[in-house]
Every structure is written in C-alpha cells, then in structure tokens.
C-alpha positions in Angstrom: 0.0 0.0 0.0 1.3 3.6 -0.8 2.1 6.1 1.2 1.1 9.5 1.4 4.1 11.5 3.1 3.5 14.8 4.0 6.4 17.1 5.9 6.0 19.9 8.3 8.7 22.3 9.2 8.9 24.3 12.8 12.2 25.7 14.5 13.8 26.6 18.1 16.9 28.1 18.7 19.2 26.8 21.4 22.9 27.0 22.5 25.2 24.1 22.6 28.4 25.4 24.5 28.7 28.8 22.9 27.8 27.7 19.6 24.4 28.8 18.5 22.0 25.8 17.0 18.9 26.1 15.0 16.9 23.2 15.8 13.8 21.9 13.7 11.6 19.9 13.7 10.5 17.7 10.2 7.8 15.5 9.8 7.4 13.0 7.3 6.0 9.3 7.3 4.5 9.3 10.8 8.3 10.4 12.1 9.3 14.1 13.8 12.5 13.8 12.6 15.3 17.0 14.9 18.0 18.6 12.6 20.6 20.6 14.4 22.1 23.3 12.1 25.0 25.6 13.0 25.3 29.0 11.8 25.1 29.3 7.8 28.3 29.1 6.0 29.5 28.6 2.2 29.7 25.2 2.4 27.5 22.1 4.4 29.0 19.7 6.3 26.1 17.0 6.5 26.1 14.4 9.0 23.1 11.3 9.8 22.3 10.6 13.4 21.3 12.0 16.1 20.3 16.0 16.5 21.1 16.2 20.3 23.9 13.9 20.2 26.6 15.0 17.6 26.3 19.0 18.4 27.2 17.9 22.0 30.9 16.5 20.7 31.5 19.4 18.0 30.3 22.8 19.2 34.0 23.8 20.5 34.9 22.6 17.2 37.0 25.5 14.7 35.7 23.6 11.7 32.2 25.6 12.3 33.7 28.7 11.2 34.1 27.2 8.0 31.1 25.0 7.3 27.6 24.7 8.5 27.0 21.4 10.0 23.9 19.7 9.7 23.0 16.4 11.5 19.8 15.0 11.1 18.3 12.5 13.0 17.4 9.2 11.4 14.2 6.7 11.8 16.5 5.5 15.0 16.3 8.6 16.8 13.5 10.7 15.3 10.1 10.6 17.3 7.5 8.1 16.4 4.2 9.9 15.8 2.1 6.6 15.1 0.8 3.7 17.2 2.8 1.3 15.7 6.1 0.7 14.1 7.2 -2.2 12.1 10.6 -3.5 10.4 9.8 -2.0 7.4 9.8 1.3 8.3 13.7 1.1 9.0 14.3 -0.1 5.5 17.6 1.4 4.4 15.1 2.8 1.4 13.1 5.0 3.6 16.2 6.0 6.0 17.8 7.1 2.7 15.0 9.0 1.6 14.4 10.6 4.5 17.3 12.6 4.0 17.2 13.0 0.4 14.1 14.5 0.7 15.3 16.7 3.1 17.9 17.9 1.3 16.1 18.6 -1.8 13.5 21.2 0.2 16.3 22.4 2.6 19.1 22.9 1.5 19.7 25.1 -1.8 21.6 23.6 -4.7 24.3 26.0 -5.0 25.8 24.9 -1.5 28.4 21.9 -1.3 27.4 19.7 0.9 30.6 17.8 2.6 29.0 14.0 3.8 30.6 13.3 7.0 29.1 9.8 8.9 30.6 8.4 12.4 30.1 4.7 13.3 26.8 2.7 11.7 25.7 6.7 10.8 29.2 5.6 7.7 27.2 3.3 6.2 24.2 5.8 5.6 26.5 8.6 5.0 27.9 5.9 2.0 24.7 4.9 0.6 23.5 8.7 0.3 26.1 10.0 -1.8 25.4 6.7 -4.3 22.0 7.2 -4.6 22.8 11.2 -5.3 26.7 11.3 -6.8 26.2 14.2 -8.1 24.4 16.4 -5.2 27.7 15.8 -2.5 31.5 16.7 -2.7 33.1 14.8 -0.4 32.0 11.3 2.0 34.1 11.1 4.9 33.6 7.8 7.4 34.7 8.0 10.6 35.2 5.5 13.3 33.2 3.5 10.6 34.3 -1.1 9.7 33.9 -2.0 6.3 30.9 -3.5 7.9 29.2 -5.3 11.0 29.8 -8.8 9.6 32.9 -10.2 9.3 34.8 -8.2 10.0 34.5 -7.5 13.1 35.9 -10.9 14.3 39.1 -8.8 14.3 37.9 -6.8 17.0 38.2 -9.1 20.1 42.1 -10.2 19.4 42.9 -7.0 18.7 41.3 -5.9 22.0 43.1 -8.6 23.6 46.5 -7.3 22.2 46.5 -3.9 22.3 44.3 -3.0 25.7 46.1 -2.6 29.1 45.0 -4.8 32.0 43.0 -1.6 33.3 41.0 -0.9 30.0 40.0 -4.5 30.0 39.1 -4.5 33.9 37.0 -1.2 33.5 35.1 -2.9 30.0 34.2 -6.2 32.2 32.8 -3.8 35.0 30.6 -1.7 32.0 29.5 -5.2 31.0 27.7 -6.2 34.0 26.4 -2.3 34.6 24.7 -2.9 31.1 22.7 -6.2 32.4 21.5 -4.5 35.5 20.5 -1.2 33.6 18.5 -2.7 30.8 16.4 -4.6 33.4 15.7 -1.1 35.0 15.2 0.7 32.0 15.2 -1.6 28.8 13.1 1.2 26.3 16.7 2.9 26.3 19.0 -0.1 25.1 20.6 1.4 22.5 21.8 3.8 24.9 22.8 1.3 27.6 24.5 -0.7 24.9 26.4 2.5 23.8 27.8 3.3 27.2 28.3 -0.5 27.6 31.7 0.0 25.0 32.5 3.4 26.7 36.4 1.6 27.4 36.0 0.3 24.0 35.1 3.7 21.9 37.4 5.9 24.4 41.4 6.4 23.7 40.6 7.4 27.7 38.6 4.3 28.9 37.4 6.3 32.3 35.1 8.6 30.2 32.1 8.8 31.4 29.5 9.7 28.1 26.3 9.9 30.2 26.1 13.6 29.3 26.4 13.0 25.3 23.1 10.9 25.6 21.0 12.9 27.9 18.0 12.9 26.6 18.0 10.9 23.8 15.1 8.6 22.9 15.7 5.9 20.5 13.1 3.4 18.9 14.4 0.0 19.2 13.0 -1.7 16.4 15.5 0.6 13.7 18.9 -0.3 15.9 17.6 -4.1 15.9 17.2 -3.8 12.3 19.6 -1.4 11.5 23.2 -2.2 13.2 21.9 -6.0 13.6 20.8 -6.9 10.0 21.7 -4.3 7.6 24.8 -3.1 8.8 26.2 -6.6 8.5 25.5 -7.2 4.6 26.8 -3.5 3.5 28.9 -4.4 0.4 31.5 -1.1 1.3 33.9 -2.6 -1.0 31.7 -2.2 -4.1 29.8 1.1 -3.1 33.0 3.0 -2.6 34.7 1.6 -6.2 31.2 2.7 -7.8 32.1 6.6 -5.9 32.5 9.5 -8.3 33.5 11.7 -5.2 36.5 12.2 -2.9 36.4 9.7 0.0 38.5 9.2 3.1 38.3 7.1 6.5 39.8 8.4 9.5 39.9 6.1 11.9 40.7 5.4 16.0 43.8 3.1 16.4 42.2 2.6 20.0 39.1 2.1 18.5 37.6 -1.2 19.7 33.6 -0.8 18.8 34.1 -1.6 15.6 36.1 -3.6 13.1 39.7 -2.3 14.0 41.4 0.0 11.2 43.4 -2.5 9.1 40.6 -4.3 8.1 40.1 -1.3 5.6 43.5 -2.4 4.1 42.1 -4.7 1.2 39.8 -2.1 0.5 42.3 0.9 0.2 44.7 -1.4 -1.6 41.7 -1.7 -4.7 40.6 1.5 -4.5 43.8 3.8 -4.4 41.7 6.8 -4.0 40.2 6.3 -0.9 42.5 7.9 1.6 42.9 6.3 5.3 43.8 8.3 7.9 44.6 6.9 11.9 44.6 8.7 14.9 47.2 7.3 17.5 45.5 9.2 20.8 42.3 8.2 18.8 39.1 5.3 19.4 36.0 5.7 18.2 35.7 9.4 18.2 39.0 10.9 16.7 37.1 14.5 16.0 36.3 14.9 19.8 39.6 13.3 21.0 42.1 15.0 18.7 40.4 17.6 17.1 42.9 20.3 15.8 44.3 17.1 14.4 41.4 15.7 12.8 40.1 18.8 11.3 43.8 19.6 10.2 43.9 16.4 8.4 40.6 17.0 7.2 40.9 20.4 5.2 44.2 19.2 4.2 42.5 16.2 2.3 40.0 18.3 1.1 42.2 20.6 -0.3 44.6 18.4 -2.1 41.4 16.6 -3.6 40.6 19.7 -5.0 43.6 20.8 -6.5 43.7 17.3 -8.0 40.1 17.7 -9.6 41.7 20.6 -11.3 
C-alpha cells in the first residue's frame, strides 16, 4: 500500500556550548525527525544521526567557522508519531530517503554539501552519496568497519592485544552495569549498549558519556534492524569503487567498537583513492579526541582533492 508523506517544518533556537544551534523539527512518514544546524556558511558539512547527540561532541569545534554542519536524525532517533512501528519502516530505502528529501526542500543547490558519517551513521553517509553522486563533494567515514559482519571478528584479538589490564578490567565492570540497567530501564538499550563500549570507543577508557546521551530517545526496532541486519550485509567494498567523489576514512587506532582499522587495508589497496587516515591518541571518536588534528587532516584532504580535480 502507498504512502502519502507529508512534511511539516517548525524551528527553536538553542545553544550548545557557545555555539548557537537552530533546531527543527520535520515531519514526514508518521516520524518528527530534529536537525541541528549551525550557523550558515559557504559550504554544508552533512552528518546522519542523532540532532542532540553530535552538536554535544562538536560545538567547541573550529571547523564551524568554516562550514555549516547539519546532523539530522534518522528513523532510530527521530520521534514516532504513530501507534505502531514495524521493520519496514527502517528499510535502508526509507532512512535514505528521509534525507534525500530533506535535502532537496532544505538545502539550496548551489551549497556543497561535505558528507561526514561516524560509526553505523558511515554506512548511511555511504549509501546517500550513491543514490545522489552528483548532489555531495566529499564522504568522509569515521570510526566506521567496512561493515558489522565479518569483519569484526578482528575486534576481540585486537582488543586482547592492544588493551592494558586496566581498560580490559573497566570494560568487564561496564559489561555487568549494562545487564543491570536494561532490566531497570530496557526502552533505552541502545543507549545502555552504547555506554556499555565506553572503554571500548574511548582512547581514555574512564570517560564517562552519560552527558552526550541525555536525553535521547531511540526506537528500538531501527537499531535491531539497522546495526543487527543491515549493517552486516553492506557491500563497502563495491559502493566505494562505484564513488565518483572524494572519500576518506579516518579512523581510531584505540578504536575497539568496531572492526579495528586494518581491516580497511584490502579495501584501500583496490581503490587507491580512498584515503585512510589513523589517529594514534584516537578510538572511536577521533574528532572529539584530537580535534585540531582531525580537522587539520581533514581540510588538508580536502584541499589536495581539490587541487587534484583541477
């Protein structure tokens, strides 16, 4: 049966650090979808995931006084306006849309729009800019495996190997606070699960990231269906090959939520484009953990991919 998808537009402004946010509010397909926008710039810097999340870890960023970022909440995070949800509505198909849709009514043509997707948000970041080649300049994945399958067998040697006795003491402690908090609380298990990996996806394993997630509602169904199915059977290999734009991985080496960095070495090795990029004080969030690195390596990417396009 068709749908009929209609979207509504409303807006707040709020401050995130000292870095005024516009936030608004999009409806479409029974979802109230948040986008977070910093201040308007030349150029977009577009990222999928959560609105209240991702303006927590780059407000203090200098990287906003060049580019306007934009993160949008997917079918994850975005607020359920219907009774009932079901597995199809977290079809890769509709989270795609979702944001090519917004896009199109949003965001005028004549601004470059920079893709930039952390973690499982890569593998949405990826398949945007192949269903619209022509519509992005750049993809950048961060903290991002080739996918959830396979590879991420590599991920519990390397743990194994690389972590210090402390790092794997204060994981196995996290592990038992997750059992006992998705009894009390299990609507947020996304959330617990997140915070469960905190000395996983930390260079420093005593972070706390509580404050990062405050707030945050997720629906359940999408992460089930999303990280546990789809994730797994991403084909990054191809979709990159297929890419017409500049594309880059920068990547943790402490990083062990996902498949750890070298498994992107067959990858790299067929596609000599793509550029990889590790961060040695880095896990899973090198922007937050090093960020005059990161965004130094970042503009200087960009800007030798453009005088190569020349």
């Amino acid at each position: 049966m068709a749908r009929i998808i209609v979207a509504i537009h409303n807006h707040i402004v709020v401050y995130c650090n000292y870095m005024e946010w516009k936030i608004e509010y999009w409806k479409r397909d029974g979802f109230s979808f948040g986008i977070s926008a910093s201040p308007k710039r030349d150029s977009a810097l577009f990222l999928p995931g959560s609105h209240l999340f991702y303006p927590r870890l780059l407000s203090e960023a200098k990287i906003l006084e060049k580019y306007q970022v934009i993160v949008m909440d997917h079918r994850g995070f975005a607020h359920l306006q219907r009774t009932k949800d079901s597995v199809e509505d977290y079809e890769l198909s509709w989270v795609i849309s979702d944001f090519t849709e917004y896009i199109a009514h949003s965001i005028p043509n004549e601004v470059p729009i920079h893709l930039f997707g952390h973690s499982g948000h890569g593998y949405m970041a990826l398949l945007l800019a192949h269903a619209q080649p022509k519509r992005f300049s750049s993809l950048s994945l961060v903290g991002t495996g080739p996918n959830h399958g396979a590879p991420l067998f590599a991920r519990e040697p390397y743990f194994e190997q690389l972590a210090t006795k402390e790092r794997k003491e204060r994981n196995l402690a996290n592990q038992l606070r997750f059992e006992a908090d998705c009894k009390e609380s299990p609507e947020h298990f996304f959330i617990h699960y997140c915070r469960k990996e905190e000395a996983l996806a930390f260079f420093d394993w005593k972070t706390d990231s509580s404050h990062f997630w405050s707030g945050i509602k997720t629906n359940r169904l999408a992460f089930d269906h999303l990280f546990g199915k789809e994730f797994a059977n991403i084909d990054s290999k191809a979709l990159l090959s297929e890419l017409q734009i500049p594309a880059a991985l920068f990547l943790g080496r402490y990083d062990f939520q996902v498949a750890p960095h070298f498994t992107w070495d067959p990858v790299c090795i067929q596609n000599p484009r793509l550029k990889k990029f590790v961060f040695e004080k880095s896990a899973h969030y090198p922007f937050w953990e090093e960020p005059e690195e990161f965004w130094m390596r970042y503009e200087n990417w960009l800007e030798r991919e453009s005088l190569l396009s020349l």
